[in-house]
NUTIVO-722281 format. One record per residue (C-alpha): residue in one letter; x, y, z. Coordinates in nm, 3 decimals, decimal comma. Example, Ala and Ser with C-alpha at 12.3 -4.5 7.8 and 13.67 -1.06 7.14 Angstrom:
BEGIN
+------+---------+---------+---------+
: resn :      px :      py :      pz :
+------+---------+---------+---------+
:    a :   1,230 :  -0,450 :   0,780 :
:    s :   1,367 :  -0,106 :   0,714 :
+------+---------+---------+---------+
end
This chain:
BEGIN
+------+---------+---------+---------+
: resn :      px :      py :      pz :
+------+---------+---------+---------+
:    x :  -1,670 :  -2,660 :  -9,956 :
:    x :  -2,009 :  -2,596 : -10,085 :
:    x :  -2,314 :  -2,659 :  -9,785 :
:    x :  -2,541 :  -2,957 :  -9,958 :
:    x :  -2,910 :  -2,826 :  -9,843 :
:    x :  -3,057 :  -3,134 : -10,040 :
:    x :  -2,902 :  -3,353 :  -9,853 :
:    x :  -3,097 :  -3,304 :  -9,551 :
:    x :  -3,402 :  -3,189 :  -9,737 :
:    x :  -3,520 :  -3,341 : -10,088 :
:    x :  -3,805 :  -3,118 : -10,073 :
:    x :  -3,665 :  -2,743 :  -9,983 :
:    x :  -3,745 :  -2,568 : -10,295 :
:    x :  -3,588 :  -2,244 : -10,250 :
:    x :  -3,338 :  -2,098 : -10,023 :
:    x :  -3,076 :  -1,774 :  -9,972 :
:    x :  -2,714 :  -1,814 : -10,035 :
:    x :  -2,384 :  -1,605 : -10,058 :
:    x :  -2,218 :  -1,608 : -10,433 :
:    x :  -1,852 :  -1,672 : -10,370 :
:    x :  -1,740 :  -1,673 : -10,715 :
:    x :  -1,866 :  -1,633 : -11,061 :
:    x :  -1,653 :  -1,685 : -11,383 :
:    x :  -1,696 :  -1,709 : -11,751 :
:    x :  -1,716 :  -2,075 : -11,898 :
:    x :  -1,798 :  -2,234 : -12,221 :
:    x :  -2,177 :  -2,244 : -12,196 :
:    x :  -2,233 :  -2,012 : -11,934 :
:    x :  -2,088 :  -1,900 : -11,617 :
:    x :  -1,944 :  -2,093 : -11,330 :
:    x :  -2,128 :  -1,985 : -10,994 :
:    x :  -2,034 :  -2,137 : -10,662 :
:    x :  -2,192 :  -2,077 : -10,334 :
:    x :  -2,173 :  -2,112 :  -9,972 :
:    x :  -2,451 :  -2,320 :  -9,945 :
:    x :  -2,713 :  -2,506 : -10,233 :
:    x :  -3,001 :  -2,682 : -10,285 :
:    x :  -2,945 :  -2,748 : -10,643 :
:    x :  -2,844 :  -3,144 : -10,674 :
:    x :  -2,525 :  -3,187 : -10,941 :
:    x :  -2,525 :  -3,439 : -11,141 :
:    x :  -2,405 :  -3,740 : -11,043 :
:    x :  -2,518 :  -4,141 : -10,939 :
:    x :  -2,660 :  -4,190 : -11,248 :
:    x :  -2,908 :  -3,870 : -11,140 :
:    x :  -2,927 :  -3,580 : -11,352 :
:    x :  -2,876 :  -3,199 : -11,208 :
:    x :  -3,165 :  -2,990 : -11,090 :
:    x :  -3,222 :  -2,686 : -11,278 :
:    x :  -3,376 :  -2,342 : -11,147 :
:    x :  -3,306 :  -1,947 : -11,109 :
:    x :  -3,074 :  -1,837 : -10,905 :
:    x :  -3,159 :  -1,450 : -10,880 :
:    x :  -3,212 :  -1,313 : -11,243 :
:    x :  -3,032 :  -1,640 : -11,392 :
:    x :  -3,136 :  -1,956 : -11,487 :
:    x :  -2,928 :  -2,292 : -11,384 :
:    x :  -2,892 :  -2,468 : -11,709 :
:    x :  -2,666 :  -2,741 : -11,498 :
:    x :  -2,510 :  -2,828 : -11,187 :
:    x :  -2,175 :  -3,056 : -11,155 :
:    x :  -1,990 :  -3,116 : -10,826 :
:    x :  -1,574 :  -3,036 : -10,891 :
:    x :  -1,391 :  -3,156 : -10,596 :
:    x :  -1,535 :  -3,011 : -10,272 :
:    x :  -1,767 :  -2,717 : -10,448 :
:    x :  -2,066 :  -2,741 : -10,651 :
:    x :  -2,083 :  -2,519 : -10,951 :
:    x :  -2,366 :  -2,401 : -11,126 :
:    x :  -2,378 :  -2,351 : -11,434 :
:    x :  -2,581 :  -1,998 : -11,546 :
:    x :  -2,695 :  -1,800 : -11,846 :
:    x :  -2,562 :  -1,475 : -11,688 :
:    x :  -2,299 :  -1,343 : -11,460 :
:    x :  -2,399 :  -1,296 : -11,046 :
:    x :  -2,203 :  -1,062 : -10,867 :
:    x :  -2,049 :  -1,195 : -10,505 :
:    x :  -2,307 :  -1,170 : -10,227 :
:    x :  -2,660 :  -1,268 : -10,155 :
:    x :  -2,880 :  -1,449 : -10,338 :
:    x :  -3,200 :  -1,637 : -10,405 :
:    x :  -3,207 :  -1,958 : -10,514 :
:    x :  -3,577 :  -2,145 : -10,655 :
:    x :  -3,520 :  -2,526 : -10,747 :
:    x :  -3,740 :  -2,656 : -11,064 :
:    x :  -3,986 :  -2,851 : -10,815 :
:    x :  -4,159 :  -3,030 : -11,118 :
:    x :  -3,808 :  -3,139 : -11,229 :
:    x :  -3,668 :  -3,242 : -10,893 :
:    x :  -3,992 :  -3,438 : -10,805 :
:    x :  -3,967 :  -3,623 : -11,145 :
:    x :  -3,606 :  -3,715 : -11,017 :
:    x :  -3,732 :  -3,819 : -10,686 :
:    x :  -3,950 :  -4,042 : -10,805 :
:    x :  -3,750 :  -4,180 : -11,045 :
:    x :  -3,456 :  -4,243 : -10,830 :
:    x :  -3,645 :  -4,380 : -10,546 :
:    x :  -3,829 :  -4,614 : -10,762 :
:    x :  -3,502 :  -4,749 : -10,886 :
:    x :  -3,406 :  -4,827 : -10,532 :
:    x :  -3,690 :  -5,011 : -10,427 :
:    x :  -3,685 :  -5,235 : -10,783 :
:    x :  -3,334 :  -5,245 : -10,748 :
:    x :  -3,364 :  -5,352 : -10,397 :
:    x :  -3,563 :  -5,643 : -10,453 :
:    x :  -3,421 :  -5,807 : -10,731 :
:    x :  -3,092 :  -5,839 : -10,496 :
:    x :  -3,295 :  -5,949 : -10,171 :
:    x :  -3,470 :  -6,236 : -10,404 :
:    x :  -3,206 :  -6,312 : -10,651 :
:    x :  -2,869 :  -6,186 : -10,532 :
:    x :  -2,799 :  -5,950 : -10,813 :
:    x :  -2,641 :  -5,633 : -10,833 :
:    x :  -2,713 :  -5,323 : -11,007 :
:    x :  -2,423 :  -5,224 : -11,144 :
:    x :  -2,526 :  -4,945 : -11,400 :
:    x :  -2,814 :  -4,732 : -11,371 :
:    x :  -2,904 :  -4,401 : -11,598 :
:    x :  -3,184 :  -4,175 : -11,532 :
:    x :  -3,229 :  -4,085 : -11,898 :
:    x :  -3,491 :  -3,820 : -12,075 :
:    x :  -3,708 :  -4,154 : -12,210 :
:    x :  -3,684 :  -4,408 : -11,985 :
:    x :  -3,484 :  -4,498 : -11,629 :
:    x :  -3,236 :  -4,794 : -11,696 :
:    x :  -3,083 :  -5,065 : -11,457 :
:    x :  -2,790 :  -5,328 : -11,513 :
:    x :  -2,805 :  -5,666 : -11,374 :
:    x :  -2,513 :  -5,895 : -11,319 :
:    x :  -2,736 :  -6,160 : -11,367 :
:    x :  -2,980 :  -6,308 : -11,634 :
:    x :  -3,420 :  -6,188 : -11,481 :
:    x :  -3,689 :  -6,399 : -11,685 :
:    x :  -3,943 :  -6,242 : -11,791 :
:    x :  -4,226 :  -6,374 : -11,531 :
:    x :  -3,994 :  -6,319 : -11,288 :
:    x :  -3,919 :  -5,896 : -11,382 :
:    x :  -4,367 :  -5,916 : -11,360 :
:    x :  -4,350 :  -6,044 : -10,997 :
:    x :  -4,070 :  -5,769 : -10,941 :
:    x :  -4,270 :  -5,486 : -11,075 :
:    x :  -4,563 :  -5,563 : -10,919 :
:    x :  -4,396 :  -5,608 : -10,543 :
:    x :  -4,257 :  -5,299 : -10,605 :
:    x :  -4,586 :  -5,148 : -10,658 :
:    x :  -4,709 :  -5,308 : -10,373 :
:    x :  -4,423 :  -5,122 : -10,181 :
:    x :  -4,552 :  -4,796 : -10,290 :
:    x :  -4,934 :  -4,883 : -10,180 :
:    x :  -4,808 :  -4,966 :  -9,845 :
:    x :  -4,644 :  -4,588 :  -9,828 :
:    x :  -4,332 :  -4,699 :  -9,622 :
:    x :  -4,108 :  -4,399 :  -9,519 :
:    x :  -3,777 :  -4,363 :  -9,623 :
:    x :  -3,484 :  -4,323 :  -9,371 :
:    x :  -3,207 :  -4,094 :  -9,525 :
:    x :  -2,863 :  -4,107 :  -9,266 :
:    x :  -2,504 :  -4,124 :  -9,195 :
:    x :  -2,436 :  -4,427 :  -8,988 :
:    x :  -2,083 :  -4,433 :  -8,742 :
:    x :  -1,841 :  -4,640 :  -8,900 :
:    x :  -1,931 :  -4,888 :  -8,644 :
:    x :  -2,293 :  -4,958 :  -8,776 :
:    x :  -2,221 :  -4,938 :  -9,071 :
:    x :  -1,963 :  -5,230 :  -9,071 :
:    x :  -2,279 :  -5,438 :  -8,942 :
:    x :  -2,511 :  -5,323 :  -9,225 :
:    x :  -2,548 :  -5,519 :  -9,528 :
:    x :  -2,586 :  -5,228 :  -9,810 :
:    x :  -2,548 :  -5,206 : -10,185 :
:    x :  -2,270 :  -4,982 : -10,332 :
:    x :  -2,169 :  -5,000 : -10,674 :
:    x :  -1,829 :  -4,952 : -10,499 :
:    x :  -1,605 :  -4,936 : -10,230 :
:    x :  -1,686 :  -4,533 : -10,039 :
:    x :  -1,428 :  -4,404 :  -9,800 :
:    x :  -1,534 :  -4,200 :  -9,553 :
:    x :  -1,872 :  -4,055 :  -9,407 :
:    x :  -2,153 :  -4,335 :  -9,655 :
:    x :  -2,511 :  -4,177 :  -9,649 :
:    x :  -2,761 :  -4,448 :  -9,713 :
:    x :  -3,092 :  -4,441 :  -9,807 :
:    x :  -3,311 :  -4,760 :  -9,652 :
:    x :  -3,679 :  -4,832 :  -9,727 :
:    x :  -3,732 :  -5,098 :  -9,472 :
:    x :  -3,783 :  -5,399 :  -9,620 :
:    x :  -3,659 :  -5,343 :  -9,918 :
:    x :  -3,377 :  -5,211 :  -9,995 :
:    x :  -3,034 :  -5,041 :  -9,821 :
:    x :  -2,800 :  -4,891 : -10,065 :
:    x :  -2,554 :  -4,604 : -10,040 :
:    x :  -2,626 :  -4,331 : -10,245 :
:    x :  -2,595 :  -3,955 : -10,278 :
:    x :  -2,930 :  -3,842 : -10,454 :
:    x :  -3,244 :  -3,703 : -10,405 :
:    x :  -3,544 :  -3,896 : -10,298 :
:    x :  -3,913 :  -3,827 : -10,214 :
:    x :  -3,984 :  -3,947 :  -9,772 :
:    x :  -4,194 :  -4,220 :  -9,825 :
:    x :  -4,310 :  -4,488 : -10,094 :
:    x :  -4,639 :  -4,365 : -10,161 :
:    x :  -4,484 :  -4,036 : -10,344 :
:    x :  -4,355 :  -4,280 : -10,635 :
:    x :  -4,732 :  -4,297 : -10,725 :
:    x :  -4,626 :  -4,617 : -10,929 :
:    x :  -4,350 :  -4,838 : -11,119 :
:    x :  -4,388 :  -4,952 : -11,488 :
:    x :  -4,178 :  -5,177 : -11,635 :
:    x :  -4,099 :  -5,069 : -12,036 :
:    x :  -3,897 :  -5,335 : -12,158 :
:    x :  -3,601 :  -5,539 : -12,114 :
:    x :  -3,274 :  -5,677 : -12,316 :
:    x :  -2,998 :  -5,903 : -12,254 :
:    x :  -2,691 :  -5,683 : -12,186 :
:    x :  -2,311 :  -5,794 : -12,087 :
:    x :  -2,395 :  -6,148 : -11,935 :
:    x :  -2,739 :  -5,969 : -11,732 :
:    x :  -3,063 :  -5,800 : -11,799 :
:    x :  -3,087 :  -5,400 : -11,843 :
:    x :  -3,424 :  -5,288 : -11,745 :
:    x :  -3,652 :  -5,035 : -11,866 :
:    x :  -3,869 :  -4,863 : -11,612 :
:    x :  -4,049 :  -4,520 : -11,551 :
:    x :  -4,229 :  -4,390 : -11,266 :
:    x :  -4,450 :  -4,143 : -11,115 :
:    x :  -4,574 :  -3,887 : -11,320 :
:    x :  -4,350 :  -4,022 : -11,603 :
:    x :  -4,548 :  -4,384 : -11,544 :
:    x :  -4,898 :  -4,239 : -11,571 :
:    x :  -4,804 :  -4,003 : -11,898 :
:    x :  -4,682 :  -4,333 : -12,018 :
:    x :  -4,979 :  -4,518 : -11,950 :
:    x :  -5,269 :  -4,256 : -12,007 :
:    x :  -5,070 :  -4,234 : -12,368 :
:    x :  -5,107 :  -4,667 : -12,458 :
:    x :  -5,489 :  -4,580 : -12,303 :
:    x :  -5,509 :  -4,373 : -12,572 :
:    x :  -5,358 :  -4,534 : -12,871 :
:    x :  -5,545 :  -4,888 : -12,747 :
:    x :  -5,881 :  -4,682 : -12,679 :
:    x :  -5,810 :  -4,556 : -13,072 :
:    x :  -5,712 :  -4,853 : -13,240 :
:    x :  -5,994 :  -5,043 : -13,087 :
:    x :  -6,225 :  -4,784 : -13,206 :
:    x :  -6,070 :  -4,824 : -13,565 :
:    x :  -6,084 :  -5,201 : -13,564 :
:    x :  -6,403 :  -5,232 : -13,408 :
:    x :  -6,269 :  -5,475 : -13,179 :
:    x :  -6,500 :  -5,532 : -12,816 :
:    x :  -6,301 :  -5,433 : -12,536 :
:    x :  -6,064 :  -5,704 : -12,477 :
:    x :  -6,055 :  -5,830 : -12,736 :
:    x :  -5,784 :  -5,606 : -12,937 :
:    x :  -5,489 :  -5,809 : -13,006 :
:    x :  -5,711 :  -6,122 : -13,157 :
:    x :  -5,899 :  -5,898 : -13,379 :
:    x :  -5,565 :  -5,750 : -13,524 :
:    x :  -5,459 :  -6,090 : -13,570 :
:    x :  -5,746 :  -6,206 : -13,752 :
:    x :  -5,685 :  -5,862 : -13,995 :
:    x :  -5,300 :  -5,923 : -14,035 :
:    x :  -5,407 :  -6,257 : -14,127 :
:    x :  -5,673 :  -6,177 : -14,357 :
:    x :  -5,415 :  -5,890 : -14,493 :
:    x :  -5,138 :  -6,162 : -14,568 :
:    x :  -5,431 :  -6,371 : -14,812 :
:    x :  -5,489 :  -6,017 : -14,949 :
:    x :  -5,142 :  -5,959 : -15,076 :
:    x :  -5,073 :  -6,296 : -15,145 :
:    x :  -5,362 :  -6,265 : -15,380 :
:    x :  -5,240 :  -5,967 : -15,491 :
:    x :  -4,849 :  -6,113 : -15,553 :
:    x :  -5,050 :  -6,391 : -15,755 :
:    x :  -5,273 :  -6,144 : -15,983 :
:    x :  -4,943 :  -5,943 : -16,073 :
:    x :  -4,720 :  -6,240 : -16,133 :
:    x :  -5,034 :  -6,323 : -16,387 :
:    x :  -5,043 :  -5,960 : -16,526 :
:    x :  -4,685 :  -5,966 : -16,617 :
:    x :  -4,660 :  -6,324 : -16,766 :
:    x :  -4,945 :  -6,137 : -16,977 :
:    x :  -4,710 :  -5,882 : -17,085 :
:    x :  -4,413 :  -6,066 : -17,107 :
:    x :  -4,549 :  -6,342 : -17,393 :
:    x :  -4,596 :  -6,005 : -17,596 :
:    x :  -4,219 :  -6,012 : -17,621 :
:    x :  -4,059 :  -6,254 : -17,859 :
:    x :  -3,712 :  -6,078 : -17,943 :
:    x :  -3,429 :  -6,285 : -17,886 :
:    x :  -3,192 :  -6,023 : -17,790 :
:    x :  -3,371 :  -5,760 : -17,549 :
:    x :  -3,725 :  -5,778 : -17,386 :
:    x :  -3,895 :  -5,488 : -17,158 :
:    x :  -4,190 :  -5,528 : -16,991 :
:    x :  -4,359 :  -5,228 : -16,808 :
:    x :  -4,634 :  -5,314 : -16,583 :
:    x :  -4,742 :  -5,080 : -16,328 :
:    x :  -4,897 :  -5,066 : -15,980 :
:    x :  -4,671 :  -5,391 : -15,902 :
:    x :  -4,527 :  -5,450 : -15,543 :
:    x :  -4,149 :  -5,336 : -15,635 :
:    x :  -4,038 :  -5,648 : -15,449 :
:    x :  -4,155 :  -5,823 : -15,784 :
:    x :  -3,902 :  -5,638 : -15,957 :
:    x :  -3,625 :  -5,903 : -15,943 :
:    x :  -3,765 :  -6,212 : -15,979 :
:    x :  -3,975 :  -6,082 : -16,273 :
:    x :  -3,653 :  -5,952 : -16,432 :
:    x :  -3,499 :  -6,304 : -16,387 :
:    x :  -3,818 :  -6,485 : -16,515 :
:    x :  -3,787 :  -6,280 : -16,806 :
:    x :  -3,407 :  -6,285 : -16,862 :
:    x :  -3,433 :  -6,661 : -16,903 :
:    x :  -3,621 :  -6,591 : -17,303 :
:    x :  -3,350 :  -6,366 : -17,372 :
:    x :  -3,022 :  -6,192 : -17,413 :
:    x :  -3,107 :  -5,885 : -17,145 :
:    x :  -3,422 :  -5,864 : -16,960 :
:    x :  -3,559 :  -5,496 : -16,806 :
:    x :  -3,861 :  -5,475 : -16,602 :
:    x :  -3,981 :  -5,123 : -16,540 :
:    x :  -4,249 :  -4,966 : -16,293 :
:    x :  -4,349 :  -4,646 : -16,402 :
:    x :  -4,407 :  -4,387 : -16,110 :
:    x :  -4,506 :  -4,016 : -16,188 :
:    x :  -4,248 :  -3,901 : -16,396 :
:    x :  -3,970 :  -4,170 : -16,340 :
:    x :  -3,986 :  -4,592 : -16,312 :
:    x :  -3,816 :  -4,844 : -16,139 :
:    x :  -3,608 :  -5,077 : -16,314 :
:    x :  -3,491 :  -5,434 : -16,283 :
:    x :  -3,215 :  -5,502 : -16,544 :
:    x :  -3,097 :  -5,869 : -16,584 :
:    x :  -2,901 :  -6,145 : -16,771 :
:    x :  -2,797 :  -6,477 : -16,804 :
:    x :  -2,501 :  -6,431 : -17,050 :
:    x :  -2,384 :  -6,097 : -16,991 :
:    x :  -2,269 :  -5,842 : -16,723 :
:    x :  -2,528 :  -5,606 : -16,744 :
:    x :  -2,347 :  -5,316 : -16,493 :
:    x :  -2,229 :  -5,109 : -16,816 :
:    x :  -2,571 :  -5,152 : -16,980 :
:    x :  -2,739 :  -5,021 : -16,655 :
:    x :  -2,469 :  -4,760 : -16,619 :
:    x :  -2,585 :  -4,605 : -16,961 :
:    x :  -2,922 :  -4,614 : -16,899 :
:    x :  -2,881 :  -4,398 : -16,559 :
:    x :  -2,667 :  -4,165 : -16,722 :
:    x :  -2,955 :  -4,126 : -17,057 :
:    x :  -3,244 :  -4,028 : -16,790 :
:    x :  -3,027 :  -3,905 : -16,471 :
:    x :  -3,086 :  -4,227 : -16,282 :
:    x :  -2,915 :  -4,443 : -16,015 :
:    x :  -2,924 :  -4,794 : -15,949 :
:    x :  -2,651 :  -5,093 : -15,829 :
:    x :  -2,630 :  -5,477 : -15,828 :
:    x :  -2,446 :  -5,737 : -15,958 :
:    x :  -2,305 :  -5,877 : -16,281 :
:    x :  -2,636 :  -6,048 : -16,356 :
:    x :  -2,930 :  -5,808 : -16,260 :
:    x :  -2,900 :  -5,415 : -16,130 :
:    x :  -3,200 :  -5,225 : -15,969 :
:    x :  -3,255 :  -4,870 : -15,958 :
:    x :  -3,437 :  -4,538 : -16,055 :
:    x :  -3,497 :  -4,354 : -16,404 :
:    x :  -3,651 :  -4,045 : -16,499 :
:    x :  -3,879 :  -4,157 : -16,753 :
:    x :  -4,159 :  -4,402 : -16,872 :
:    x :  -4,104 :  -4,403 : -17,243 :
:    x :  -3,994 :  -4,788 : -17,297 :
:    x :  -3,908 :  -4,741 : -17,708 :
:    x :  -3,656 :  -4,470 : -17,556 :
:    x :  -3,486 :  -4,714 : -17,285 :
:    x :  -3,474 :  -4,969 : -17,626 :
:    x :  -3,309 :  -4,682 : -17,850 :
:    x :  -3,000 :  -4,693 : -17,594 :
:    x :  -2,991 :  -5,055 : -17,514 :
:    x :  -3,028 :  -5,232 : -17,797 :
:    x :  -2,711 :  -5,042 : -18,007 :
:    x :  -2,474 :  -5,194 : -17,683 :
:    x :  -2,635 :  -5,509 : -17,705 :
:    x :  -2,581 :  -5,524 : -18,055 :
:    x :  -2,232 :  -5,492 : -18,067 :
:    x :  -2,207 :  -5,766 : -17,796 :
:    x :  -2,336 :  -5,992 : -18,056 :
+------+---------+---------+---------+
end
């Protein structure tokens, strides 16, 4: 049975131990000691990572009564020097503390449990068993910020089976024997095995990131501390820049890129009016019966298809092309005839690719020569006559 140092002591950042064991695994080797300050994994919170001696700890897991770490090189049995990632460990802290006290007050104020949370790389997540609107997840977040200015200290302890019979505390699920719970008064009383910093103020903040409708609930987005203010100082950033780029008066951001979306919608609808135009141009060039092409370039490709089915409506087979560098786009279409095969042969003349249905195929061609793309479709179309 492996001593659990951070269980007294979030904030011990190094200690000695005794190496009991060391064997080769998969990704490493498998160290267990007397005693540790490296948190497993485990409660949704991930492992600490650090040296131990010469090694590094790439991972810690808990297996039964022992915690293993996981290093990058063998330890021989005996003494040893452990040094916990502090930077790492506080990031957990604050994270999983955070958690609590959010977590604590959306079940003191609406009764609902958290029954999944993940401390993940981008973001820390929480499942509710019930549906949060959205004004009410702003009153959470910002009570839970409040709990953090008020700096309350946290009370980490092992209550007697007697107490804690009278003690109304969240678990995810039913614990047999000793249950160490971690209370911020006022707020929350949960059981829970991780880390967490002594009192609120050490969370530095709370920052809601989103939230979705998940399994008959809410799952929650959040980040804090450190994480929070990186998160912040980086929409600072892009806000301060886009404002600068807009010229938009502080404040004043999201109605000036309305007003340019807006006036950027006109703009294209213009623009899908001028090349409708431009190819109706083109297209009364054509008078043959049997096949028309129009090439037109610079047109929005989403054109493509309802050009080629303008057009196919004059004629036996209709192809609109888009030349591009050395290759085009291509619309293909008909009214009267399955034009897959006729498509087919063009993509294999000018290594192409393309799809659709019976009665219009899009796709790619390396070319821009239109007389070639009527020297192979016009023989096929021919014979279909």
């Amino acid at each position: 049975m492996t001593d659990k140092l951070y269980d007294l002591d979030s904030y011990l950042w190094s200690f000695d131990a005794t190496v009991l064991s060391c064997v080769p695994g998969k990704a490493g080797y498998l160290v267990t000691l007397d005693r540790t300050a490296f948190f497993p994994e485990g409660g949704g919170q991930g492992a600490d990572h650090g040296m131990l001696g010469p090694a590094n700890v790439l991972d810690v897991h808990e297996k039964d009564d022992a915690i293993v770490h996981l290093t990058d090189r063998p330890l021989p049995e005996g003494p040893v020097h452990g040094v916990i990632d502090d930077a790492r460990r506080m990031e957990h802290m604050q994270q999983h503390s955070g958690e609590h006290i959010f977590s604590g007050l959306v079940y003191r104020r609406f009764g609902f449990h958290n029954v999944g949370f993940h401390m993940g790389s981008d973001a820390v997540t929480m499942d509710f068993d019930g549906v949060l609107e959205p004004a009410q997840i702003a009153d959470i977040e910002r009570a839970a910020n409040e709990a953090i200015w008020k700096d309350i200290p946290l009370r980490v302890y092992y209550p007697t089976p007697e107490e804690l019979a009278h003690l109304d505390y969240r678990s995810k699920k039913a614990l047999t024997g000793p249950v160490r719970l971690v209370e911020i008064p006022g707020y929350d009383l949960c059981a829970c095995c991780g880390t967490h910093v002594t009192s609120t103020g050490q969370i530095g903040q709370v920052k809601v990131l989103g939230f979705i409708h998940y399994k008959g609930g809410v799952r929650v987005s959040i980040l804090c501390g450190r994480r929070a203010l990186d998160y912040t100082c980086k929409l600072f950033h892009d806000y301060h820049g886009s404002a600068q780029q807009l010229s938009a008066k502080e404040g004043t951001l999201s109605d000036t890129t309305a007003r340019l979306l807006s006036e950027r919608d006109a703009l294209k609808n213009q623009c899908r009016a001028l090349a409708l135009s431009l190819f109706r141009l083109h297209a009364e060039k054509e008078t043959d019966p049997l096949l028309r092409i129009v090439s037109i370039p610079d047109i929005d490709l989403s054109l493509l298809r309802p050009c080629a089915g303008e057009l196919a409506s004059q004629c036996t087979a209709a192809l609109v092309v888009v030349p591009r560098d050395h290759a085009c786009s291509f619309a293909l279409s008909s009214l009267c005839l399955d034009v897959r095969p006729l498509a087919r042969a063009l993509t294999d003349a000018f290594h192409g690719r393309g799809g659709g249905a019976p009665d219009m195929v899009q796709g790619i061609l390396e070319l821009t020569d239109t007389d070639a793309l009527r020297r192979v479709l016009l023989p096929l179309l021919s014979r279909k006559e």
